[in-house]
C-alpha positions in Angstrom: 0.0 0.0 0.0 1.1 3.7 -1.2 0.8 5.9 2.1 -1.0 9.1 1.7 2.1 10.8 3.3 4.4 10.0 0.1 1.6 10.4 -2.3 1.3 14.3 -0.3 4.9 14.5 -0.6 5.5 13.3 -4.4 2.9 16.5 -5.0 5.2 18.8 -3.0 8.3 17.8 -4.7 6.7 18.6 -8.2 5.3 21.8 -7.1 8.4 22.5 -5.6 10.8 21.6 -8.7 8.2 23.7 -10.7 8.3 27.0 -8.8 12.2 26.5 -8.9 12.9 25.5 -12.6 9.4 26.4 -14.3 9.8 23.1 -16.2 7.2 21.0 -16.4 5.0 23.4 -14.9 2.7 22.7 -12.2 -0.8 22.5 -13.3 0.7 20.6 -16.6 1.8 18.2 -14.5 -1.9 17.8 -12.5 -3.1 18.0 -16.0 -1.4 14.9 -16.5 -1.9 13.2 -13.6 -5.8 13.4 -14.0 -5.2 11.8 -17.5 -3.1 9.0 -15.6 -6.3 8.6 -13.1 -9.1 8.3 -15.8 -6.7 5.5 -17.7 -6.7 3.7 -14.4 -10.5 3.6 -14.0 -10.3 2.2 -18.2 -7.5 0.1 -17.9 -8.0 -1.3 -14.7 -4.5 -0.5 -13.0 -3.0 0.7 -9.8 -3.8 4.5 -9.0 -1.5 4.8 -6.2 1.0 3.5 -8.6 -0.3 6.1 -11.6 -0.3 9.2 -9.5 3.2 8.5 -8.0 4.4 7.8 -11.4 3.1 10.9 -13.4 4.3 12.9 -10.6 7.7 12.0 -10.7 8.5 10.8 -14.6 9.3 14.9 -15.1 10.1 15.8 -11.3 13.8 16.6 -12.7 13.3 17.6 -16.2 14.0 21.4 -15.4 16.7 21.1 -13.4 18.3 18.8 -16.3 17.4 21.1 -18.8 18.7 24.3 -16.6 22.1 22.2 -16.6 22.0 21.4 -20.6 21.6 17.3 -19.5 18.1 16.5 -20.9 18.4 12.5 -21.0 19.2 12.7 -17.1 15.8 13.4 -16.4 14.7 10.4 -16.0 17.9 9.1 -14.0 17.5 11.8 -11.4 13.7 11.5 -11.4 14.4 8.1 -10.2 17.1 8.9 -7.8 14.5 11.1 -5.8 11.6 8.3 -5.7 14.5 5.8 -4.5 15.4 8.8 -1.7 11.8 8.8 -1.1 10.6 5.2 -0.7 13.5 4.9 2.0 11.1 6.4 4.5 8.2 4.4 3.8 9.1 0.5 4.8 5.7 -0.2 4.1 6.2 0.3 0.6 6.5 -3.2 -1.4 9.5 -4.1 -3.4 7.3 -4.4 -6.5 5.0 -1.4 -5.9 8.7 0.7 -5.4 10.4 -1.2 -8.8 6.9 -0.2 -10.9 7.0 3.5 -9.7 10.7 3.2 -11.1 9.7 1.7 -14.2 6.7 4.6 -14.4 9.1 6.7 -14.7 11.7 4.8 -16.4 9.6 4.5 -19.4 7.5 7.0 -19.3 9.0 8.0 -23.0 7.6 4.8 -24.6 9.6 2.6 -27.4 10.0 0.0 -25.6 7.7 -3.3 -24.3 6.1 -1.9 -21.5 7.0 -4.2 -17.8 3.2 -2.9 -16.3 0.4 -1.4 -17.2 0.9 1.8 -14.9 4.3 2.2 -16.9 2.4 2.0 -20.5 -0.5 4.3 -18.7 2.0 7.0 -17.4 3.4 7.0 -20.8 -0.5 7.1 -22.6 -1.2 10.2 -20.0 2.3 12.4 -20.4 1.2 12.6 -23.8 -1.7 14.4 -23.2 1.0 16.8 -22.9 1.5 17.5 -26.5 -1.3 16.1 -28.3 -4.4 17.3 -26.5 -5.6 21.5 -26.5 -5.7 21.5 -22.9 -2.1 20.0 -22.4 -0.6 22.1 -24.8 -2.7 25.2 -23.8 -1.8 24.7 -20.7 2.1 24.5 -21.6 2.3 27.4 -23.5 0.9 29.8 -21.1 3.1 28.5 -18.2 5.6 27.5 -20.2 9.3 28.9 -19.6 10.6 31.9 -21.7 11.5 31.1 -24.9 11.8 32.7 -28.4 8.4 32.0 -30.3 10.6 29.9 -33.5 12.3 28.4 -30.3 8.8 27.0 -28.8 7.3 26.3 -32.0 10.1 24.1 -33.0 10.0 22.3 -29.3 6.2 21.6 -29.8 6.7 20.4 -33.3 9.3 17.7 -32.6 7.5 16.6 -29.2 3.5 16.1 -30.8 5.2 13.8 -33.4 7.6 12.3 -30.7 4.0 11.8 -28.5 1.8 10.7 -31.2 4.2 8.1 -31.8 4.8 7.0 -28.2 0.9 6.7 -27.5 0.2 2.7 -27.4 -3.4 2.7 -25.6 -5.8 2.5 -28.5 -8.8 4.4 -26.3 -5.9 7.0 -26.4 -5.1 7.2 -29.9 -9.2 7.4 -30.9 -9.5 10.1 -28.6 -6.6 12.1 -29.3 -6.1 11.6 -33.0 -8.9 14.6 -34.1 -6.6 17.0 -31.5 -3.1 15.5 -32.8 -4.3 16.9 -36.4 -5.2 19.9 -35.4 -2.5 20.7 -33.3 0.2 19.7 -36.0 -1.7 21.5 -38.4 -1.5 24.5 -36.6 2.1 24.1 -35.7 2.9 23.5 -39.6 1.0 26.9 -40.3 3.8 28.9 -38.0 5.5 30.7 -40.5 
């Protein structure tokens, strides 16, 4: 069982690496992490696991980007949920290992180990390839030059689209995927 007081504090850490790097912001990340929670209820999986996992899968993305090392991300996201889950010896091994693998593969391409890994992957896309994720982005996003952020959203919405495995998923976002790129291919 997940206790509430690490579920609480995987929401502070967010928050926290939020209001100090601006990178994923905040209510992206909730954004996200309500996605997670309605694939749950679909998909039948662990929410405790879900929520933990779309929490920290991007917990260390702006610090990484701040210090021009991208790809640790996920590494350092998955340093803190170790530092964490030494407090809470009521954790399972195999609840702690599928949080890690939430976040290890929360970037998709590879054979998903659980379903709360392949879910937290389905949700972070929601990210890119719904309105209200990328709304959302762009007006909390961090200070970029407008080619800058248009060439970011580009590259993600086709790295998402192609990450999404859940066909509910797909169906649903595949209208909002066209028009996004659409849009995006209309910057000039």
């Amino acid at each position: 069982m997940i206790p509430q007081k690490l579920l609480d504090e995987v929401v502070a850490v967010a928050r926290q690496q939020a209001v100090d790097f601006g990178t994923p912001p905040f209510p992206q990340t909730e954004y996200i992490s309500i996605q997670g929670q309605n694939l749950v209820k679909k998909h039948g999986a662990n929410g405790e696991i879900v929520l933990v996992g779309t929490y920290l899968m991007d917990v260390m993305l702006g610090k990484a980007l701040a210090e021009g090392q991208r790809e640790e991300h996920i590494q350092w996201g998955e340093d803190i949920a170790t530092k964490l889950f030494l407090q809470y010896s009521e954790m399972t091994i195999d609840e702690k290992e599928n949080i890690l693998l939430c976040i290890r593969q929360h970037h998709g391409g590879v054979q998903f180990q659980t379903i709360e890994a392949e879910i937290c992957c389905n949700a972070d896309c929601y990210r890119f390839l719904s309105v209200q994720g990328m709304l959302i982005g762009l007006t909390n996003s961090r200070k970029m030059p407008i080619d800058a952020l248009v060439k970011l959203y580009k590259e993600k919405v086709e790295e998402k689209w192609h990450a999404l495995t859940l066909p509910d998923c797909k169906t649903a976002l595949l209208p909002q995927y066209q028009a996004i790129a659409a849009m995006l291919r209309a910057f000039v």
